[in-house]
Every structure is written in structure tokens, then in C-alpha cells.
C-alpha positions in Angstrom: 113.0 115.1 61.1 114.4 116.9 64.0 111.5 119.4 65.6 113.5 122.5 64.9 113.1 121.4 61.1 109.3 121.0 61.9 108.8 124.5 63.6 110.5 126.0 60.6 107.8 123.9 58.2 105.1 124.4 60.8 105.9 128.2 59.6 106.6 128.2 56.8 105.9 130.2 54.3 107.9 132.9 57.0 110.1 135.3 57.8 114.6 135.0 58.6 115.1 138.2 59.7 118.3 139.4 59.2 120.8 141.2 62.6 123.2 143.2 59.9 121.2 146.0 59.5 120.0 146.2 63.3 121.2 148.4 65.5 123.5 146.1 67.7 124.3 148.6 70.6 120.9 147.9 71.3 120.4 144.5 70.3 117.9 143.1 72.9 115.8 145.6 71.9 115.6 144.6 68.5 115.2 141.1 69.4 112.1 142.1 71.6 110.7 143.7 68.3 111.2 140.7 66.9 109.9 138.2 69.2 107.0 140.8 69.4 106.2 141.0 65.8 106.2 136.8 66.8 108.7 136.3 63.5 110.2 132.6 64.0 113.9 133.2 63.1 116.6 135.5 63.8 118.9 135.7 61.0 123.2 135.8 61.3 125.3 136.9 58.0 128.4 136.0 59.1 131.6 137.3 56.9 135.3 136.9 57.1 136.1 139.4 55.1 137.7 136.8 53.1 135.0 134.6 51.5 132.6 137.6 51.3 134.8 141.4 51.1 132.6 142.3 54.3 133.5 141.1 57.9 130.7 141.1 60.2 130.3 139.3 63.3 131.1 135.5 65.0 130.1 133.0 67.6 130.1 135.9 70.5 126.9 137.7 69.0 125.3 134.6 68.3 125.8 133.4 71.6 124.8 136.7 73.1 121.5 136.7 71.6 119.0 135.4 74.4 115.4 134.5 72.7 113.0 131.8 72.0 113.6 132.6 67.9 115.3 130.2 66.1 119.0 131.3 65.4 119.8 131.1 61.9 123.3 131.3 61.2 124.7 131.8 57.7 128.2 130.9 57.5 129.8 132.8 54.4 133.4 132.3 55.7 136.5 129.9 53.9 136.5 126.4 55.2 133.9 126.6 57.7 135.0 122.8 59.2 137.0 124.4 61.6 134.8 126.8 63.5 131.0 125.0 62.4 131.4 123.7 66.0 131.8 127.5 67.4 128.5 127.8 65.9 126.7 125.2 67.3 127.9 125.6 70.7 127.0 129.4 70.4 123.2 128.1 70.4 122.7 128.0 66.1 119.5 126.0 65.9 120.1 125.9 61.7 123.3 126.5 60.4 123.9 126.8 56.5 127.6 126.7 54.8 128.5 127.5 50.6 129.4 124.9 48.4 131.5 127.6 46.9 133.7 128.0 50.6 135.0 124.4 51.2 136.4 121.6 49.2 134.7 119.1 51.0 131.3 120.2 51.9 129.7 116.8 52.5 132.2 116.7 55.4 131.1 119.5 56.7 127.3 118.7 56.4 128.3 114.9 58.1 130.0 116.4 61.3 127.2 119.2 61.7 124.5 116.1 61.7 126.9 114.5 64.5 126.5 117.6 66.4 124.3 118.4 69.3 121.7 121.7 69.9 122.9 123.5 72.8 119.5 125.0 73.2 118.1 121.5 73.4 119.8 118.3 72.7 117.0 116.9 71.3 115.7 119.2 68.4 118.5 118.9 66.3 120.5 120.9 63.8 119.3 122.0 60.5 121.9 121.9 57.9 121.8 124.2 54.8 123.8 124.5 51.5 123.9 128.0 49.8 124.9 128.9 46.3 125.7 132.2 45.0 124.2 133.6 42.4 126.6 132.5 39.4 127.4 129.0 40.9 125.8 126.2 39.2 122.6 124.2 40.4 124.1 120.9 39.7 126.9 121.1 42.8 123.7 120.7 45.2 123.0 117.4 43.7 125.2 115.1 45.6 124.3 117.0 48.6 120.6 116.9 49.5 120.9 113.7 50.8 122.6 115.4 53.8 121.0 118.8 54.6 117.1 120.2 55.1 118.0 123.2 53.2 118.9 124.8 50.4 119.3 129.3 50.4 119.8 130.3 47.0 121.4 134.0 47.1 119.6 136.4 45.1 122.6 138.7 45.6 126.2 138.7 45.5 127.6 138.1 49.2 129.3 141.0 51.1 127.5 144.2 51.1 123.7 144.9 51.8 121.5 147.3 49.4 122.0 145.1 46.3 119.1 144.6 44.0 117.7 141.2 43.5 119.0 138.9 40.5 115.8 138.6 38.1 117.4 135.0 37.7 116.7 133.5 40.7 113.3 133.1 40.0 114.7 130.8 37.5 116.9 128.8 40.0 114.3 128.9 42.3 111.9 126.7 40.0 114.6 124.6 39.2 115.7 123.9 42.5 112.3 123.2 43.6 112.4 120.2 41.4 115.4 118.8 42.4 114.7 118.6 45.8 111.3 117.3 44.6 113.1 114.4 42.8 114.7 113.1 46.1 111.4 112.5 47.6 112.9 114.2 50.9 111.2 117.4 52.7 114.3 120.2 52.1 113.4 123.7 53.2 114.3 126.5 50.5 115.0 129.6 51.3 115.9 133.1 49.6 118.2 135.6 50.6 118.9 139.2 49.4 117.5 142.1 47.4 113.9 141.7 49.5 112.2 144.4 49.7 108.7 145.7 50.8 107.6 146.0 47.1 108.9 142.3 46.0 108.5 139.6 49.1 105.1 139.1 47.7 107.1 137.8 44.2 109.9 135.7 46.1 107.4 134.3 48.7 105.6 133.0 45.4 108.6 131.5 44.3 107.9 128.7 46.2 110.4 129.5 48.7 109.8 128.4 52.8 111.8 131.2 54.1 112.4 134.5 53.0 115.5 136.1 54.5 115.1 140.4 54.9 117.0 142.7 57.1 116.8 145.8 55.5 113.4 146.1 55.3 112.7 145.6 58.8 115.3 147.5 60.7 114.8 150.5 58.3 115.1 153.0 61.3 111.2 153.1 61.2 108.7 151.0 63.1 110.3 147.5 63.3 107.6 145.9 64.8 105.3 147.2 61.9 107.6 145.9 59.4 107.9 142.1 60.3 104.1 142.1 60.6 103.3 143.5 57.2 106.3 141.8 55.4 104.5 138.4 56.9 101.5 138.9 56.3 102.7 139.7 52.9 104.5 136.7 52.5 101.2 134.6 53.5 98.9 136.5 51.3 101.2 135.8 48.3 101.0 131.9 48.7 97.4 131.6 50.3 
């Protein structure tokens, strides 16, 4: 396994913490909260406004973003083969495509694991699938052979505020034992609808990562937020 995959499961149970709800006018500020609150991954929802109905941002914030936090791009964008590379040269440490976007994901998983880390040549990519919530488990089967994880969305893509599908929890379990059956390590994350009042209940899914935005750039105390959502997370699966 490359050693970004082992930082992420050195800590995991953790935090992704998503940049759409920061203030970006002063984004090195919020990354400093970030890297303060000592969170291990900075989270990118990236939308074309095709795929997903929002449009958000591309490889120039992600490349903008100086930090020692893992970049953790999420690619919900049509045919992601021919700008994955933008990614990766913008300094994405794990990068993560939908089945749902491309007819030929495996391809797309195969040239991201012939791709290099900007940041560091030799800690490698980590490659993740993502399913939406009404897409079926089974299209993940023929690919965990070639990614390290797996982000089931507990909402549907495109717009923030969205409360989280009871059904997940569900998927969650499921998924759990498929990647269980392959015998390889395969992160799984969960993204959307996590709140201050239910990370506890997600983090208890099972799940390695737990991606929130909202509740920690809530105009409040960021720094406060990641710490208690964390500590949250930990308590839950102590």
C-alpha cells in the first residue's frame, strides 16, 4: 500500500473536511483552522454543473491550497478520464470518481494507479469509487480490485443542506462485507447529511472517513468544530 493510504488508516476513524462551505476569499485561513484543529484531510466537491446541477470549483483551487493535509478530491464531473490528470498534477493525494459518471471506470481507476503524487512521487495516489444514493451496490464489484476506497453518498449530489438517507446505514453494512470478501484493506468513507447530532451514528457505521463541511465552517468557531466532531467520531467507535 502506498503511505498516503497508510496515513489515512493510521487515522482513521477521522475527519474529510469539506472547502464548499468555507469561506474561500479567505481560504488560507480556513486551512490554518484546519491544520490547527490537526484534522488529516481537506476535502474538494468538485461539480460541473453537468453531472451534479451545482458547479463548484477545479484544478486551480486545489492547486492553490498550500498545506501538509491530505487533499481529497471528489470528482463528481462526466467522464472524468480527460481531466483526472489535472487533478493529480494540482497536488490530489486521493482522488475518487462515480461509477455513475463514466462508461469505463476501470480505465479511469488503471491510468490514476499509473499516475505519479506531485506532492511526493513516492506516496502514491489513492483511488476511490463513489455511488450515489439510488445506484446499486453490485457495480462496485468488479472494481475493488483497483481502488483503496469506496464513499457511499448519503445524499443526492449537487447542493449542500440535504438530510442524510436513513438507507445508507444499510449500504454501509453491506458494503463493508464486500470489501471484506476481497481480503484487501479498502478505506470507506461517507459523505453528506453529517451533522453535529449524527457523526457519532455514521462514524459507527463502520465507516474510515467521515466527510463534513457544513458543520465545521458554520460561521462559528471552526477550530472548535473539527475538534469536537473528532473527538466525536473516536468516542463513537472506541
Amino acid at each position: 500500500m502506498s503511505s498516503t493510504f497508510e496515513r489515512i488508516r493510521a487515522a482513521a476513524p477521522a475527519l474529510s473536511v469539506g472547502m464548499a462551505t468555507a469561506d474561500l476569499s479567505r481560504l488560507g485561513d480556513e486551512i490554518g483552522r484546519l491544520e490547527q484543529a490537526e484534522v488529516p484531510l481537506v476535502h474538494f466537491d468538485v461539480m460541473d454543473g453537468r453531472f451534479a446541477p451545482a458547479l463548484t470549483f477545479g484544478p486551480p483551487l486545489v492547486a492553490a491550497v498550500r498545506t501538509r493535509l491530505l487533499k481529497d478530491v471528489h470528482l463528481m464531473i462526466e467522464e472524468p478520464l480527460a481531466t483526472v490528470g489535472e487533478y493529480v498534477a494540482a497536488g490530489a493525494d486521493v482522488v475518487t470518481i462515480h461509477v455513475e459518471s463514466t462508461r469505463h471506470p476501470h480505465r479511469v481507476l488503471q491510468a490514476l494507479g499509473a499516475m505519479k503524487n506531485t506532492n511526493d512521487p513516492a506516496r502514491g495516489i489513492v483511488r476511490g469509487i463513489a455511488l450515489n444514493p439510488g445506484t446499486p451496490l453490485e457495480v462496485i464489484e468488479p472494481l475493488l480490485a483497483d481502488c483503496e476506497l469506496v464513499l457511499l453518498l448519503a445524499v443526492n449530489p449537487g447542493w449542500g443542506g440535504q438530510r442524510f438517507i436513513p438507507s445508507t446505514a444499510e449500504r454501509a453494512h453491506r458494503v463493508r462485507h464486500m470489501i471484506a470478501s476481497t481480503e484487501r484493506d479498502v478505506l470507506l468513507c461517507v459523505d453528506g447529511g453529517v451533522k453535529r447530532d449524527n457523526i457519532g451514528e455514521i462514524a459507527a457505521l463502520g465507516a474510515d472517513l467521515v466527510v463534513t463541511g457544513s458543520a465545521v465552517f458554520d460561521g462559528k468557531d471552526a477550530v472548535a468544530n473539527a475538534r469536537a466532531l473528532q473527538d466525536a467520531v473516536r468516542r463513537a467507535t472506541a
